[in-house]
N, C-alpha and C positions, 0 to 999 in steps of 0.2 A: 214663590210661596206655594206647597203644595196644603189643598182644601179636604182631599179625601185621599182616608188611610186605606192606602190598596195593600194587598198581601204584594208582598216581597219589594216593599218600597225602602227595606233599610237596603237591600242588596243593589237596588237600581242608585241611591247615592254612593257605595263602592264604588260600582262600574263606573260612572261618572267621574269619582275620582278618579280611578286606575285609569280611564280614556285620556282625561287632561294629562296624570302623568306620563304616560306611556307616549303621548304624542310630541313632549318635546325635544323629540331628539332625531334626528334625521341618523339615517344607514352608515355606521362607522363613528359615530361620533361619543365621544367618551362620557362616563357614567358620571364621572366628578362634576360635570354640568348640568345635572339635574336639578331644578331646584324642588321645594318642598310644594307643597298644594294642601290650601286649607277650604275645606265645603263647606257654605256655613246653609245650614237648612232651617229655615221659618215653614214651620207647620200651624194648623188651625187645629190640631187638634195631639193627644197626648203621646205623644211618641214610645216612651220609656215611662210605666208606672212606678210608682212609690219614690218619686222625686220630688221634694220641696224646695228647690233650687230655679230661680228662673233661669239661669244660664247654668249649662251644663258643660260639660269638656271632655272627650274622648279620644283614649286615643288606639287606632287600630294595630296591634302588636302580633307577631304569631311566639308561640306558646311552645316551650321545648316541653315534651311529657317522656 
């Protein structure tokens, strides 16, 4: 549960993700064994304004421009 909203705390749940995924795979070992990682973050406090939803769902995509 994180209590207080520090600057650059959506990027430290990233990282944390990207660490858990990045770390399942030992040197050589094939991409199709990856599996998926879901972070589930409990905050005290409003994360993303102008949301009336108690549960929310995001999902991190990169973006062709």
């Amino acid at each position: 549960m994180q209590v207080l909203n520090l600057e650059g705390f959506e990027k430290w749940i990233l990282y944390n993700a990207a660490k858990t995924y990045s770390t399942q795979l030992n040197s050589g070992e094939d991409y199709t064994l990856l599996n998926y990682v879901i972070d589930l973050t409990i905050t005290d406090f409003e994360m993303f304004s102008g949301l009336d939803k108690i549960i929310s769902r995001f999902l991190l995509k990169e973006k062709d421009y």
